[in-house]
N, C-alpha and C positions, 0 to 999 in steps of 0.2 A: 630636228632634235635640238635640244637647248644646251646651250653653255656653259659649263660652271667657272665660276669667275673666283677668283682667290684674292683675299687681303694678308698681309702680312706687311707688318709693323716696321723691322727690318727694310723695307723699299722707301719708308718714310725718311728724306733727308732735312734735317730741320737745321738751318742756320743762322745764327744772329751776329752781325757784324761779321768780323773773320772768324768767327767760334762756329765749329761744326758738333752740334748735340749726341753727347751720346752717355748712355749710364742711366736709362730713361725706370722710373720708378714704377708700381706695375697699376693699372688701372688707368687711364683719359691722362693721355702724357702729353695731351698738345689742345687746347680749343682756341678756336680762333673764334672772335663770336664779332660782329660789329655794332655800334651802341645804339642803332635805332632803325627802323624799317625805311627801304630807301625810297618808299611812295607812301604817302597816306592819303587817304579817299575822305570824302564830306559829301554827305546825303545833300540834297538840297529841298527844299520841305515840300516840293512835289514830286519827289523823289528821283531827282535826275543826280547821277553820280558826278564827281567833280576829281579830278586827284592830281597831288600836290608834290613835285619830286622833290626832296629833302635838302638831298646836296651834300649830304651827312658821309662821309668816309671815313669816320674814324672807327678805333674798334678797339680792341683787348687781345690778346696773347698771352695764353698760360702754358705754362713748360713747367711739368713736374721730374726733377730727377732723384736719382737714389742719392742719399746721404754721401755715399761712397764715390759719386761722380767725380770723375777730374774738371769736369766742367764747372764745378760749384766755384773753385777757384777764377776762373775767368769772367763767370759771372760778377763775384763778389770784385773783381777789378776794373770791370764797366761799371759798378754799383757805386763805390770812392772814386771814380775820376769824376761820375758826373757829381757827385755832391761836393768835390773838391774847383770845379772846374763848368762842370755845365757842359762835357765835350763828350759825354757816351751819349750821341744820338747816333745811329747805327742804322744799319739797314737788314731787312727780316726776309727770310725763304724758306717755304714749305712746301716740300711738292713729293707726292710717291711716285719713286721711278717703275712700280708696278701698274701705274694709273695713269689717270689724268687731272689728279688732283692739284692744282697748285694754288698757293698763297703769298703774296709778295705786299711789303711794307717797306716802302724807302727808306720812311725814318721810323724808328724804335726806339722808346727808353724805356728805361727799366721804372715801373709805378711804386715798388717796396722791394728792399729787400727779402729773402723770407723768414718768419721767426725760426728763430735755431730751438730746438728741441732733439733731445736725447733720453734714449729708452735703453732697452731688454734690445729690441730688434734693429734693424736698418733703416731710418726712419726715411722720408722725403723731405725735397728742397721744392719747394716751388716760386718759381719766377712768373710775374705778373708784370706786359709791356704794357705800353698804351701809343696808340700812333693815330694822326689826321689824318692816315690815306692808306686802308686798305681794301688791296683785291682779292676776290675770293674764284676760282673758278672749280667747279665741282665735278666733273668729268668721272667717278666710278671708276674700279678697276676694269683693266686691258688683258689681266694674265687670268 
């Protein structure tokens, strides 16, 4: 008999520096992506495969939260220190405590602040990092 396995968004702990995330806006509130494939292959013209490991560790971090987050504030305070200072490089954690999903970035900064825009509704914040050394381990949910 098979398992059914549950996701819920809620087991998702995401931290950046000492800021623990939350007020998360509704739709893709976290992608971790990294900026290039960590092996590339080259034919060789008799067709023997060759491949080349990168070395490449960096990556992106996007965190969308609601307008109304308390977090927006924290953020926008890593965001003026580094541009005053050069001292919000931070360390990054994502991991579901329903899974075994985790993601870790020692160092983090913030790539842009995000444009401020105001409506009718609760709009989103989104925060874009950028870091030289992320892990990704992808592990599925446990529960």
């Amino acid at each position: 008999m098979s398992k059914v396995r549950t996701w819920n968004l809620k087991n998702m702990k995401i931290i950046i520096g000492p800021y623990s995330m939350e007020g998360f806006a509704d739709g893709d509130v976290l992608v971790v992506a990294h900026d290039e494939q960590s092996v590339t292959k080259t034919i060789g013209a008799t067709g023997e495969a060759a491949r080349a490991v990168t070395n490449n560790r960096a990556g992106t971090i996007t965190v969308s939260l609601l307008q109304t987050s308390p977090v927006n504030a924290q953020m926008s305070a890593l965001n003026v220190a580094d541009e005053l200072t050069g001292s919000a490089v931070v360390p990054f954690l994502a991991m579901d405590t329903g899974g075994a999903d985790v993601h870790i970035a020692p160092h983090v900064w913030l790539n842009k602040s995000p444009d401020a825009t105001y409506g009718r509704d609760v709009g989103r914040n989104t925060y874009v990092f950028d870091t030289g050394d992320l892990s990704s381990f992808l592990g599925g949910s446990t529960i």
